[in-house]
N, C-alpha and C positions, 0 to 999 in steps of 0.2 A: 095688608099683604106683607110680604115678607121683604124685607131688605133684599136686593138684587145687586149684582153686579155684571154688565154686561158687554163684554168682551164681543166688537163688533170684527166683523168678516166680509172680505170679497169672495168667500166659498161659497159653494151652492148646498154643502152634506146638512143634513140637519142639526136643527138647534142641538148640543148637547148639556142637561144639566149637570151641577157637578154640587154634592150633599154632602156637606161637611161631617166631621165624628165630634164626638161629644169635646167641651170646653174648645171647640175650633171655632172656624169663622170662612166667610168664603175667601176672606184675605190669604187664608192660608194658601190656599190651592192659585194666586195669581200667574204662579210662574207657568202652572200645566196649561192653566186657563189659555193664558198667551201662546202656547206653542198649538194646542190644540185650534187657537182659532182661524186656520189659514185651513183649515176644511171647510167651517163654518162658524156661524155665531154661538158662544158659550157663555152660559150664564150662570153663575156660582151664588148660592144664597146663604144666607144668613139664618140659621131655623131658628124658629123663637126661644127665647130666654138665652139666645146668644149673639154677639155682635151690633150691629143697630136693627135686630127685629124685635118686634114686640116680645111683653115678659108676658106670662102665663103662670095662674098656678098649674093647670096639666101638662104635661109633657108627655102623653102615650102617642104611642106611635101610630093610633090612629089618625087624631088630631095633627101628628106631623105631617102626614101620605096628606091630609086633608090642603093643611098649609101648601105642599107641593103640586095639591091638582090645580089648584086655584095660580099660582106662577106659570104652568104650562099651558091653563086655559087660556091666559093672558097675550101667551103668543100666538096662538090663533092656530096651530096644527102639534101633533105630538112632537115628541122630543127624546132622543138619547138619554136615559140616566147612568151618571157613575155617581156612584152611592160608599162611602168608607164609614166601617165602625156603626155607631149609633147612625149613620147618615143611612148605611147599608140597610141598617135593619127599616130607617123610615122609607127607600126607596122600594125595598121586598113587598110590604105593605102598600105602598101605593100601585105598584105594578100588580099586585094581587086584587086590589080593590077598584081599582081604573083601568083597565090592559088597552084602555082605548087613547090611553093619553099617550103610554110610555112603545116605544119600538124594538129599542133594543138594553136591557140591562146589563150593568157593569156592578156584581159587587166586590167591594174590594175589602179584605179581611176580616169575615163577621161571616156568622150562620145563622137561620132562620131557628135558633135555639134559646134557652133559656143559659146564662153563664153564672160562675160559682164566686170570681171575683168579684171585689168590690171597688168603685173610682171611689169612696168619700175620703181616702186619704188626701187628693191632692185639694176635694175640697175646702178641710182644716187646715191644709198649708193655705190656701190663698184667705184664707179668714183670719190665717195669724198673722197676715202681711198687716204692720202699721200703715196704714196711707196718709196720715199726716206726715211721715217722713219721705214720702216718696215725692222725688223730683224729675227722678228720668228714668227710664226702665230696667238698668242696671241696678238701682237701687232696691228695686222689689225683687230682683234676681235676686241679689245677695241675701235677701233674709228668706225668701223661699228655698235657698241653699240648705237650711236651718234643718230643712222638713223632706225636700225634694234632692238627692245627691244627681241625679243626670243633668247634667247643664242643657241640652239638646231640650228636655221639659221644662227647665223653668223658661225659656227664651219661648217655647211653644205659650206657656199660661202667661207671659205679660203683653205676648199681643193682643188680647184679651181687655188690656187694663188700657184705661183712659187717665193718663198720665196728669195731664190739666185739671181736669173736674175730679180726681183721686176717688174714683168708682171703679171696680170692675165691669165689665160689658157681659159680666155673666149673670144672671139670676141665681145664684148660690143654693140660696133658700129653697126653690121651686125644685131645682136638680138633686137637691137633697133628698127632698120629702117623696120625689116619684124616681131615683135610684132605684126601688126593685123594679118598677114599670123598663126603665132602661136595659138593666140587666138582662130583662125577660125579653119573651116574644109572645105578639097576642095571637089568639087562634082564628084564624082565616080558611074561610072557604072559599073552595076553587083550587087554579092554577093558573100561573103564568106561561101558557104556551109560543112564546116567542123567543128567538135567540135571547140567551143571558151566560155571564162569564163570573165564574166565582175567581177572585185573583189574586190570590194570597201569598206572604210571603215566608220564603221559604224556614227563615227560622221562625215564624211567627206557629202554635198553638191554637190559635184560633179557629180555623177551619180542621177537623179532624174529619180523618175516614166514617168515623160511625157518625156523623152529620151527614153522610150522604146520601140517605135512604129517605131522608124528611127533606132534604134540598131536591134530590128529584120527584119525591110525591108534589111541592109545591110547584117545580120549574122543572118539566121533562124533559128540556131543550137546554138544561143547563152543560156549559165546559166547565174543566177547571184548569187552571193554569196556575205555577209559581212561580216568584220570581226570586234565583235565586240571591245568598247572600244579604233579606231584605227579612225583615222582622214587621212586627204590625203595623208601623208606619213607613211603610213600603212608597207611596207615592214621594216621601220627603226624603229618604234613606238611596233611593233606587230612582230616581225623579225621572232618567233621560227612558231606565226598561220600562219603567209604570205605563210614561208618556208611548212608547212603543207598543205596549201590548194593549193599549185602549186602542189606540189609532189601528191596528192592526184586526181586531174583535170589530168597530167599529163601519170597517172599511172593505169587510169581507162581504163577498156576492154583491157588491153595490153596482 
């Protein structure tokens, strides 16, 4: 099963999962994690071939919704998902192929589409990082400086890195070889007819108008919301409105 972290609660609202984006980790979402759990218990995972879950040569998104049924079956009743990025697309999918697990959906900057970019640049920066030189995580900053000019990413890709044992915690390889699988979306039958919140931000690209017609054929009960001032990494950028418009989506007609 997946690497879990689980942010315990005196709340009564339901569990809410929280599905990291590609080269993340559940580490990254601690802080929301924490503020969120004075509703309820929150539980941030690890998807495979990143953080401490298992590596995989597959990485489609079906096999991730799979990874995620199996974490919520664990808790013994369904569960809240907020879902970012690659995380979004694996929660879309699970809530389209499970709808008995999932309550209410949160995605956060990503559409149920195929995209034109491509992540393998930053996978070449973290392959050109020497790890025999690296001592502490400023160091594998500095050379992914080389490759990577936003400081804000390289500090995102060396949480990542296991400093001691000089490995990354990512499957490079695996995320390489199934990039189109990532970039894309697979086709699913049916729909998610339960509340769900597309929540994107406002300079972010990602979510466009003409993705709306394939986001509500899958999710008829979809909103959308932005937040402004806040680009794709909206939760990390915008952390205090992210944390606001989940809890507020969330928290409605309860």
């Amino acid at each position: 099963m997946l690497n879990t972290l689980f942010t315990e609660s005196t709340g009564i609202a339901r569990p809410v999962l929280i599905v990291h984006g590609l080269y993340g980790s559940g580490r990254n979402w601690g802080v929301v994690a924490k503020r969120l759990s004075d509703r309820g218990p929150v539980i941030a995972v690890d998807q495979r071939n990143h953080g401490d879950s298992f590596w995989s040569d597959s990485h489609s998104y079906h096999d991730m919704a799979a990874d995620l049924a199996e974490v919520i079956a664990a808790q013994g009743r369904p569960v809240d998902v907020v879902g970012h990025s690659m995380g979004g697309k694996a929660a879309m999918v699970l809530a389209l192929t499970r709808p008995d697990l999932v309550e209410r959906l949160i995605v956060a900057d990503i559409a149920p589409v195929a995209y034109g970019h491509s992540q393998m640049q930053f996978i070449k920066a973290m392959r050109a990082v020497d790890l025999s030189k690296v001592e502490k995580r400023s160091d594998a900053s500095e050379q992914l400086a080389a490759h990577v000019d936003d400081p804000t990413l390289q500090a995102f890709f060396t949480q990542s890195l296991d400093v001691k044992a000089k490995r990354w915690k990512l499957n490079l390889d695996a995320l390489a070889a199934e990039m189109p699988n990532i970039l894309g979306f697979p086709k699913v039958d049916g729909a998610f007819e339960k509340p769900t919140l597309f929540l994107s931000g406002a300079l972010s690209d990602y979510v466009t108008r003409d993705a709306r017609p394939v986001i509500k054929q899958l999710f008829p009960m979809a909103q959308f919301a932005k937040i402004p001032g806040a680009g794709h990494w909206l939760h990390a950028e915008k952390p205090r409105e992210f944390e606001a418009s989940v809890r507020a989506f969330l928290d409605r007609d309860q």
